[in-house]
DRENDO-578353 format. One line per field, with one value per residue (C-alpha): residue number from 0; x, y, z. Coordinates in Angstrom, 3 decimals, always signed. Each point is the difference from the previous one (the first is absolute). Layout:
BEGIN
num: c(NUM / ...) $
X: c(X / ...) $
Y: c(Y / ...) $
Z: c(Z / ...) $
//
This chain:
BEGIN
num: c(0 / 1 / 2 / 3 / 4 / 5 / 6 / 7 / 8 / 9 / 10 / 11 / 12 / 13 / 14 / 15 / 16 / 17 / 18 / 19 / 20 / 21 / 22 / 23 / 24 / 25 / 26 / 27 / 28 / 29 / 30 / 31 / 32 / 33 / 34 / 35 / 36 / 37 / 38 / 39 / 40 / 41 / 42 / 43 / 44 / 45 / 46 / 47 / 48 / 49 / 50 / 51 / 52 / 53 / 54 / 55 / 56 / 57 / 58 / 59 / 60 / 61 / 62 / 63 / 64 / 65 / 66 / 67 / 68 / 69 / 70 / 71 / 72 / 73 / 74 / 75 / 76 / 77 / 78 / 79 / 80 / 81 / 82 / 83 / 84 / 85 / 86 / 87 / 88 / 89 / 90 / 91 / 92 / 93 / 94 / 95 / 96 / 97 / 98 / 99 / 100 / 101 / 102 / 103 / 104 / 105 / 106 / 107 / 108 / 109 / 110 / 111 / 112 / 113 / 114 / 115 / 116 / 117 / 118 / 119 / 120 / 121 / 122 / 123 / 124 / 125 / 126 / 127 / 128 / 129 / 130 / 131 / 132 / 133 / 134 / 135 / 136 / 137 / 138 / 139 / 140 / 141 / 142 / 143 / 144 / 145 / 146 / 147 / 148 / 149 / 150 / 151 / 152 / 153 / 154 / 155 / 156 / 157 / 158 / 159 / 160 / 161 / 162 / 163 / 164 / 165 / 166 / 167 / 168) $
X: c(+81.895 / -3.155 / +0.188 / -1.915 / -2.266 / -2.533 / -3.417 / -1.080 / +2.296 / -1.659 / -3.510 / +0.689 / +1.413 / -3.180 / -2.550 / +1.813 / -0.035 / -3.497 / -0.939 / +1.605 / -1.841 / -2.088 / -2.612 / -0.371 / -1.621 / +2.976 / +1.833 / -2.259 / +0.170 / +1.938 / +1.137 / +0.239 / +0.057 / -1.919 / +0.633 / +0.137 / -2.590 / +1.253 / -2.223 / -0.480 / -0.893 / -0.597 / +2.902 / -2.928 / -1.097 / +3.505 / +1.848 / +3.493 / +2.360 / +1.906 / +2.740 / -2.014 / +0.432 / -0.436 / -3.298 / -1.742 / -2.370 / -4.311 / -1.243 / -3.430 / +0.468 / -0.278 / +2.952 / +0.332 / +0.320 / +3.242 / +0.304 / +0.576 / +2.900 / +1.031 / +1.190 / +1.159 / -2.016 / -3.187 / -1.527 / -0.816 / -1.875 / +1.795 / -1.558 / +1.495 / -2.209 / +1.213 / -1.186 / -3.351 / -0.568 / +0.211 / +3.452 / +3.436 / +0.952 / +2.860 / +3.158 / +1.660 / +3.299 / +2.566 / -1.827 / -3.540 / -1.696 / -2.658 / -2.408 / -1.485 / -3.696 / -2.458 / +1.376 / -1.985 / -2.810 / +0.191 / +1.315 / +3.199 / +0.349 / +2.211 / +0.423 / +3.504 / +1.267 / +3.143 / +0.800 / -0.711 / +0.087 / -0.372 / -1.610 / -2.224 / -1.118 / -3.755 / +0.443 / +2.257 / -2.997 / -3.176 / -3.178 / -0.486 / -3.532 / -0.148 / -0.879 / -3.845 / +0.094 / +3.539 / -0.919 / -1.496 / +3.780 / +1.359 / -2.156 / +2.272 / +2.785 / +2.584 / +2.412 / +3.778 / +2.150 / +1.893 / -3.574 / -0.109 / -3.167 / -0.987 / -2.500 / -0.790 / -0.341 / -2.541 / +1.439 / -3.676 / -1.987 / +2.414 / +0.266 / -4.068 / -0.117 / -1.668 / +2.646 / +2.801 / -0.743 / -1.029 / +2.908 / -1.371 / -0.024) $
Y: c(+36.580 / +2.195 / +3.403 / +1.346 / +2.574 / +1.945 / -1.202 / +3.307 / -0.293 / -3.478 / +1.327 / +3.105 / -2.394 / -2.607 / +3.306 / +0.885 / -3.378 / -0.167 / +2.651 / -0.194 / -3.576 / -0.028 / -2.374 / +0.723 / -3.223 / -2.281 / +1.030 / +1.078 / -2.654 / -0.182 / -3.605 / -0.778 / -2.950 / -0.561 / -3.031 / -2.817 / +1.841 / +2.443 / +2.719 / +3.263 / +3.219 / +2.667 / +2.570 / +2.877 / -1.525 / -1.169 / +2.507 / +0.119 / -2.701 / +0.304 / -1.555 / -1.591 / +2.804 / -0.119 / -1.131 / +1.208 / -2.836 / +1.179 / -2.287 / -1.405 / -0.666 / -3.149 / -2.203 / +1.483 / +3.400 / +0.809 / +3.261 / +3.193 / +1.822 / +3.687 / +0.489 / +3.501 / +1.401 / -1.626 / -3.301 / -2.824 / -2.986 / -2.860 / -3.783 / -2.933 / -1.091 / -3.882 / -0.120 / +1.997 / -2.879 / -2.235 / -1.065 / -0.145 / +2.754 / +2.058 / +0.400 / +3.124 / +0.196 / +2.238 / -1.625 / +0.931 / +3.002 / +1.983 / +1.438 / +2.917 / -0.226 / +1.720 / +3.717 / +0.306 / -0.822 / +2.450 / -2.712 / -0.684 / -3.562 / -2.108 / -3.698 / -2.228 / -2.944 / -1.794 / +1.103 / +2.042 / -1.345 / +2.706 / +1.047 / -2.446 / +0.161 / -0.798 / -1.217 / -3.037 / -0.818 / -2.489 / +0.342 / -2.777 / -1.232 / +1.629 / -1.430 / +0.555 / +0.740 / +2.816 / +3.217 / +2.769 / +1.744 / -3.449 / -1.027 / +0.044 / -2.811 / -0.301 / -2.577 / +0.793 / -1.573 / -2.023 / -1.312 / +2.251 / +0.861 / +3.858 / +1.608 / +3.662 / +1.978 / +2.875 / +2.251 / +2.544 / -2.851 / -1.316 / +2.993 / +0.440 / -3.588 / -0.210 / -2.610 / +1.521 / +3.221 / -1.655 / -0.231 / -0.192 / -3.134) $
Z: c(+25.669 / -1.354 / +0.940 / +3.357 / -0.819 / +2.399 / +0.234 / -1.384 / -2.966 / -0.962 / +0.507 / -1.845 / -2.794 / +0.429 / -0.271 / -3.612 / -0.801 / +0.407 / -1.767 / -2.813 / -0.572 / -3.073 / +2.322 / +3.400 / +0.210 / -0.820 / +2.886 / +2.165 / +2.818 / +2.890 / +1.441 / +3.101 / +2.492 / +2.831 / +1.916 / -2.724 / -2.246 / -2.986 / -0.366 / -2.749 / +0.516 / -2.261 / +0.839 / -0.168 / +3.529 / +1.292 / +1.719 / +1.371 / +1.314 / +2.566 / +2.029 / +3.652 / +1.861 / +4.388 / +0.522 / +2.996 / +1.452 / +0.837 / +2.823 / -0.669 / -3.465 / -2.315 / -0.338 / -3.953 / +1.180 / +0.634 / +1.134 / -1.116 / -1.848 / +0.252 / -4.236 / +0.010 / +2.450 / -1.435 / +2.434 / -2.317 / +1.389 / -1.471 / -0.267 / -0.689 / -3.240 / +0.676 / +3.328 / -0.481 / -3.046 / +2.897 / -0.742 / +0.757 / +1.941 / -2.161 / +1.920 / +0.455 / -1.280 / -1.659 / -3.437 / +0.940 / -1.879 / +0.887 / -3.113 / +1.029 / -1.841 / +1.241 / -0.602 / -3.239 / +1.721 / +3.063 / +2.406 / +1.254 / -0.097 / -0.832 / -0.435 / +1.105 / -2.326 / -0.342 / -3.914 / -2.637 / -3.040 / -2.346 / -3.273 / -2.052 / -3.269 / -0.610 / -3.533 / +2.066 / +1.825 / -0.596 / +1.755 / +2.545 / +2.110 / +3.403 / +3.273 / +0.376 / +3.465 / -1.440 / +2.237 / -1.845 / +0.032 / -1.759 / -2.793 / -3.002 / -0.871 / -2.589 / -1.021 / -1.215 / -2.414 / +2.442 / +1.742 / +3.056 / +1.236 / +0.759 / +1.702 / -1.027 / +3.207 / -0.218 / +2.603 / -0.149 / +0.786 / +3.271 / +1.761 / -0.640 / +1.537 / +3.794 / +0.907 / -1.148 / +1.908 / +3.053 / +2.304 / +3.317 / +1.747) $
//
């Protein structure tokens, strides 16, 4: 059985790993699953994941928005990313993450999925046709070595999207 390890430990060991990479680039991405869809981020925008903490329900929202979370001592609006793509709703379970990803960005937000798949190396990937109608947050694709399809997430653009902020019913 592999050693348990706090979650600061393995961050502080991620951030040296990191940095001591000759290209930032390489391994640069985060992966992560959404629903059926794999998507990348760049780990400049990602931010922290966390176990699914309580969530405390907001009447009058949209069905994506599922509530908010108190992450020490900070309130994080958290959305289920699926569900605000318009599809299946991600369950919350003991598996379910939360990545915190607007903190860079001077808003505490946070989206839920069902995995995280970790680090991905660019150099693995192909560049693949979008969907023309992609929102302006999803306009990149890649292809892996094993055929999966990715969609780079640009967090910036999402939380400066008018549908993404609007939770009111």
């Amino acid at each position: 059985m592999a050693k348990k390890g706090s979650l600061r430990e393995f961050q502080a060991h991620l951030a040296k790993r990191l940095a001591g990479a000759s290209d930032q680039s390489a391994a640069g991405l985060l992966g992560i699953q959404s629903g059926r869809d794999y998507w990348l981020l760049s780990l400049f925008d990602s931010g922290e994941i966390i176990p699914l903490p309580p969530l405390t329900g907001v009447p009058l929202t949209k069905p994506w928005f599922v509530g908010i979370a108190n992450i020490r001592g900070n309130l994080y609006s958290v959305a289920d990313f699926s569900a605000f793509q318009g599809k299946e709703v991600t369950p919350q379970n003991a598996s379910s993450r939360l990545l915190l990803i607007g903190t860079r960005h001077g808003d505490n937000a946070a989206l839920l999925m069902p995995r995280v798949l970790g680090l991905r190396n660019m150099d693995d990937m192909t560049p693949v046709a979008t969907d023309p109608n992609a929102p302006s947050w999803a306009t990149e694709a890649y292809a892996d070595k094993e055929g999966r399809h990715w969609k780079m997430l640009n967090v910036r653009k999402l939380l400066a999207d008018e549908t993404f902020m609007d939770i009111s019913v």
